[in-house]
C-alpha positions, 0 to 999 in steps of 0.5 A: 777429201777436200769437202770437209774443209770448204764445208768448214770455212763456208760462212764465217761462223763465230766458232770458225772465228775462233778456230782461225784466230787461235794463237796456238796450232789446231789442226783436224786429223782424220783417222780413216783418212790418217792425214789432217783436213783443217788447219789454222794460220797458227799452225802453217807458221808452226810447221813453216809451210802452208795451210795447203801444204799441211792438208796434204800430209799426216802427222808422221811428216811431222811427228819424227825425230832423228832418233825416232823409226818411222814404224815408231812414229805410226805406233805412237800416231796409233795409241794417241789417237785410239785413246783420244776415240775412246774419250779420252783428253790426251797431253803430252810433249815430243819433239816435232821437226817443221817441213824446213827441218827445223826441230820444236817441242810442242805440247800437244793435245787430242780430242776428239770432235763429238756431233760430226760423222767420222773419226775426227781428232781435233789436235793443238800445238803449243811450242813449248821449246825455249821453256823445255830447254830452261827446264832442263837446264835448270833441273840438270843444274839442280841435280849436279847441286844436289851431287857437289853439295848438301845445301842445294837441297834448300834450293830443290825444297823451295820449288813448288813442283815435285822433284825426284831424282834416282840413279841408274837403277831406279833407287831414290837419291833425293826427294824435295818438300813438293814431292813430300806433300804430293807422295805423303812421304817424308824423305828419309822414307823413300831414298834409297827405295825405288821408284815404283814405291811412287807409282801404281801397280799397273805402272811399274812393270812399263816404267821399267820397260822405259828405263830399260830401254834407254840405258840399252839404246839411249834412244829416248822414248819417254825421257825429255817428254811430258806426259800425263800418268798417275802416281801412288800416295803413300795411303794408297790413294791413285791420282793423275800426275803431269810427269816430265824426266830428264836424264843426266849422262855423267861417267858411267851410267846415267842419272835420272830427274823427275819434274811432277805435278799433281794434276788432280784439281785440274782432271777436277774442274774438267769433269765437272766443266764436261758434267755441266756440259753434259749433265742436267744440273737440277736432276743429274739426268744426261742433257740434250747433248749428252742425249744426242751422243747416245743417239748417235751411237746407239744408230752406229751400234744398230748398223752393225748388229741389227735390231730396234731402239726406242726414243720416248719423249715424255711430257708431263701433264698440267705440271704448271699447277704444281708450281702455282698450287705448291711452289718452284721448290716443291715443282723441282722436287716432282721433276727430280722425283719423276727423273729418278724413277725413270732411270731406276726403271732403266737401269742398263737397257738405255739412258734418261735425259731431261730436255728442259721444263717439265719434258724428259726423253728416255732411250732404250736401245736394244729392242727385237730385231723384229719390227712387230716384235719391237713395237710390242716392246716399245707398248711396253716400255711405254705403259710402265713408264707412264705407270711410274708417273702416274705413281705417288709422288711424296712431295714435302708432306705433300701426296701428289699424283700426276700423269705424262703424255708421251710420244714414241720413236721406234728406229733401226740403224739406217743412219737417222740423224739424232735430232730428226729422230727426237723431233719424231717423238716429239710429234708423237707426243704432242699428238698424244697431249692434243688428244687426250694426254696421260697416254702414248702415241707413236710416230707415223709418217701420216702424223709427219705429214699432217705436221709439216702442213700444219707449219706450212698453214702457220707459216701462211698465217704469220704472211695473212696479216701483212697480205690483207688476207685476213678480214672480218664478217658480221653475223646479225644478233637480232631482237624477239622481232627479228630487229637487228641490234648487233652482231658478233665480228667473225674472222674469215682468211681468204688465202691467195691459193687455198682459197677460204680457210675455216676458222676452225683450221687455222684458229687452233694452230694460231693458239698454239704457236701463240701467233693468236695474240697478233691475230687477236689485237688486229681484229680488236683494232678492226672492231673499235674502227667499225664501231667508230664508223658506225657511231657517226651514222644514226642508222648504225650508232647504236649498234653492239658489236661483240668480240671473241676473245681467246684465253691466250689472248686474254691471258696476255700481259698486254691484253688491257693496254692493246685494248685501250689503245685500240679505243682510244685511237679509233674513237669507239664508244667502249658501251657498244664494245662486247668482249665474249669470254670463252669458258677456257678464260675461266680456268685461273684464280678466280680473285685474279680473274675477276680483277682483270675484269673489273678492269676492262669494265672501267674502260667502259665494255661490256663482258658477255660468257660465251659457251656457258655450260660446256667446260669450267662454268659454275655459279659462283662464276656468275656471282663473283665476275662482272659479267653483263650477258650470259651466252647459251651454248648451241649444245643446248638448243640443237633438240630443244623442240623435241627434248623437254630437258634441254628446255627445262634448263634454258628456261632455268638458265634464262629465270637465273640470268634474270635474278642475277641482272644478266641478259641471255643470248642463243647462238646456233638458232637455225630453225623456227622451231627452236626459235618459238621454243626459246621465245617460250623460254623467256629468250629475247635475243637470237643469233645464227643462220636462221636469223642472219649468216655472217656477211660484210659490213656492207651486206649487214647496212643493207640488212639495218635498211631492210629492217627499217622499212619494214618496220616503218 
């Protein structure tokens, strides 16, 4: 088993720093393997040995004493270690014997090591040995002060831990001023009682087993061994305790002196540093970590008793407009809200955690054995927690109502890792957000498949870039003549391998991975370069050239600046610039929106709406924005020779436009029969395959040529 250890110091990690450099003793202990399979330097100068030396033994070559049987040992092994599984922190202190004989006593600590396969235990070592002896030596002294003379007790009360001493059998003999304010009793209260007024019932009955079997063997099991326990208030209260007993042989029977330390502020702060570690702070929900935990274990389960579980990742729709309509405040409150509901509906059948954001997973872990039967389940699970979104929501005064797109998991327990498992969900639901949100769509391996190109196509985008692959095309946009007076600049990847990628592939997978920023500030920069160009030519000076551009280009904090950059450095006239702005640019705040516009319009571009009539456009878009050209969607002249509405509204769109100051283009023109019923409509300026397919730059100069001539 020595993988586990090169595994562990390949590559020296900032944890494994840690690990390495630690002052005190770490050692892994494998339970199946019961021998440890890491250790530190700190722990091979410990046990006087080598690191090698200590991954070829357990801890009975350690843990003994000369008093102590090797049977006695292994249970002790045994019980530690089992609570330590089961979550537990374990302390205490023993005697320990190095290889070359030497005796110590360490303080040893058990924990067990969360988010790796096995039953591994992580144990520390602090010798604790010259401290011990210092303590002993000094409540030995105190209890032999308290037995000559009565002024000693002003020496015990003035020690801020609790002292207790008790004679043979077990009757308080002296109680100090600490132990007052632990226990709550005065001392005239309990001396002379016993001790088990001081402990809780589960307690007293082994507490006597111990004593018991000291006097009878003096074979110390819990004498001379710190450890943790509980203690009894006198109002009844239970709490944790650090408990260290000393015995003290005079003639006859022995006497007995207790050290304790109220430990309850500590147990305190570790929970709430494992409730931070494990626990959404704004819901109170478990976390990722806590989340993987009960993955893991819900697999383990499933391996040995069969079935299906569920893992749903839960997205709420739009959540971003509660926030900017209602406030932060009022947004958390939604979350906690949306939190609470999910694990009320729950309850016993599995556990809710909030990922972060507005994204929640919830597991359930015991569906049918059956895989039809469990996905039939899993619908279910599925329809009533989007209905729990979908419910009113009472947010400070406010009635809100929202929905959630989830994605679905269903798995047996054939050994999934917990975050392939999550990223499955997380795929359904994305998938369920890109198509129509508030619904539910399940993994499938044909979903995992089209995802894995999808990052595959991505990660060829990010390399197009620097590749050269990626280039411009110009599709003329022509007079009622047919004369070209501009063109709009179309981006074209031509991939080494794949060959020539469609826009409408690879663009909305740029827009959502955000890379469609650089795609966009590159293209502005190709465009002021060509206009540039073209401005020192007479043929082409005064030629337009139009830019789409994207909301989440638009939306960018740098967009303006990168822009004027791209003008000032190329040596474009900004007049013959044309911003086309897809109607998804609209869906802001309309007095913020129309400031950024004014703005681009003092650098001197021209702004044209593209796609008018097919998503958020109104008229009062049209009054309010500084828009120059209005562009009419291809939807509206596809039947336009033969359907007398859509004519009716271009008509209407084009006698607008001219009220308002705005010029009209058509894009999509692809037959004379459209064309002759948009001239008929008022339309003046054309664009697509019927006047002119994108082409180089090249290709469009010798088009300007050909117009010429023919014109002359």
């Amino acid at each position: 088993m020595s993988a586990p250890v090169s595994r562990a110091r390949q590559g020296l990690t900032f944890e494994r720093f840690l690990f390495d450099e630690a002052p005190d003793a770490l050692l892994v202990y494998d339970v199946e393997l019961g021998r440890f399979i890491d250790a530190n330097p700190a722990a091979a100068r410990l046990f006087e040995c080598s690191i090698e030396e200590l991954l070829a033994i357990g801890p009975e070559a350690i843990h003994r004493d000369d008093d102590e049987t090797v049977d006695g040992v292994r249970m002790l092994i045994q019980e530690t270690s089992n609570r330590a599984l089961s979550g537990h922190h374990v302390m205490h202190e023993l005697w320990l014997r190095t290889l070359k004989g030497n005796r110590r006593c360490c303080e040893t600590r058990l924990v067990r090591l969360k988010g790796v396969s096995g039953r591994l235990i992580r144990v520390s070592y602090i010798d604790v040995t010259d401290r011990l002896q210092a303590q002993i030596a000094l409540h030995e002294g105190k209890a032999v002060l308290a037995e000559m003379a009565k002024h000693s007790q002003a020496i015990v009360d003035n020690v801020l831990e609790a002292i207790v001493t008790a004679d043979a059998d077990g009757k308080i003999r002296s109680f100090n001023r600490a132990a007052t304010k632990i226990f709550g009793y005065r001392a005239d209260e309990v001396i002379g009682q016993n001790l088990s007024i001081l402990m809780p019932q589960a307690e007293q009955a082994r507490h006597q087993r111990h004593m018991s079997r000291y006097e009878a063997t003096r074979r110390p099991h819990v004498i001379g061994v710190g450890r943790e326990d509980f203690g009894r208030h006198k109002s009844g209260r239970v709490f944790p305790i650090f408990l260290s007993v000393a015995a003290i042989e005079g003639e006859g029977r022995p006497s007995y002196v207790g050290l304790i330390r109220d430990i309850s502020q500590a147990r305190d702060a570790q929970a709430r540093i494992e409730r931070l570690a494990f626990f959404d702070s704004l819901t109170g929900l478990s976390n990722r970590s806590a989340l993987m935990d009960r993955i893991q274990a819900c697999v383990a389960a499933m391996e040995q008793r069969g079935g299906h579980a569920l893992l749903i990742c839960a997205d709420l729709d739009q959540f971003k407009s509660v926030n900017n309509t209602l406030g932060h405040g009022t947004g958390d409150q939604l979350l906690r809200s949306v939190g609470a509901k999910f694990a009320q509906c729950v309850e016993q059948d599995g556990c809710v955690a909030r990922l972060g954001g507005d994204e929640f997973a919830i597991l359930i872990d015991r569906l049918g054995p059956d895989a039809e039967l469990a996905y039939q389940q899993a619908s279910v699970w599925c329809q009533r927690l989007m209905q729990i979104v979908r419910d009113r929501h009472d947010l400070m005064g406010h009635e809100y109502r929202i929905s959630a797109s989830m994605g679905a998991a269903v798995f047996g327990g054939s050994g999934h890792a917990p975050e392939e498992l999550l990223r499955r969900a997380d795929m359904a639901m994305h998938q369920a957000k890109a198509e129509s949100r508030d619904t539910y769509r399940f993994f499938d391996q044909a979903l995992a498949e089209a995802a894995r190109d999808k990052a595959a196509l991505l990660n060829d985008l990010r390399l197009a870039l620097p590749r050269g692959e990626l280039v411009l095309a110009y599709q003329p946009q022509v007079d009622h003549a047919g004369r070209v007076h501009g063109a709009e600049a179309l981006i074209r990847w031509k991939h080494a391998v794949r060959g020539l990628v469609s826009p409408g592939e690879f663009i909305p997978i740029a827009e959502q991975s955000g890379f469609v920023i650089e795609i966009g500030h590159w293209v502005l920069r190709q465009a002021c370069d060509m206009l540039a160009r073209w401005r020192r030519d007479s043929s082409t000076e005064k030629l337009s050239l139009a830019v789409n551009i994207s909301a989440t280009e638009f939306r960018d904090p740098d967009f303006v600046a990168s822009l004027s950059r791209a003008l000032a450095v190329s040596g474009a006239d900004p007049r013959r610039l044309k911003l086309e702005l897809t109607e998804s640019v609209l869906a802001v705040d309309l007095a913020e929106l129309a400031h950024k516009l004014t703005v681009l319009k003092q650098l001197g571009v021209s702004l044209s709406l593209d796609d008018f009539g097919t998503g958020y456009s109104s008229i009062a878009y049209l009054r309010e924005l500084p828009l120059d050209q209005l562009k009419i969607d291809r939807s509206f002249i596809v039947d336009i020779a033969n359907n007398r509405r859509d004519e009716v509204l271009v008509r209407g769109m084009v006698e607008m436009c001219k009220l308002l100051g705005l010029s009209v283009i058509v894009e999509g023109v692809e037959t004379e029969a459209q064309r002759e019923r948009l001239l008929a409509c008022g339309c003046r300026s054309f664009q697509g395959y019927l006047t002119g397919r994108p082409m180089s730059a090249d290709d469009l100069r010798a088009r300007l040529a050909t117009d010429t001539c023919e014109a002359a």
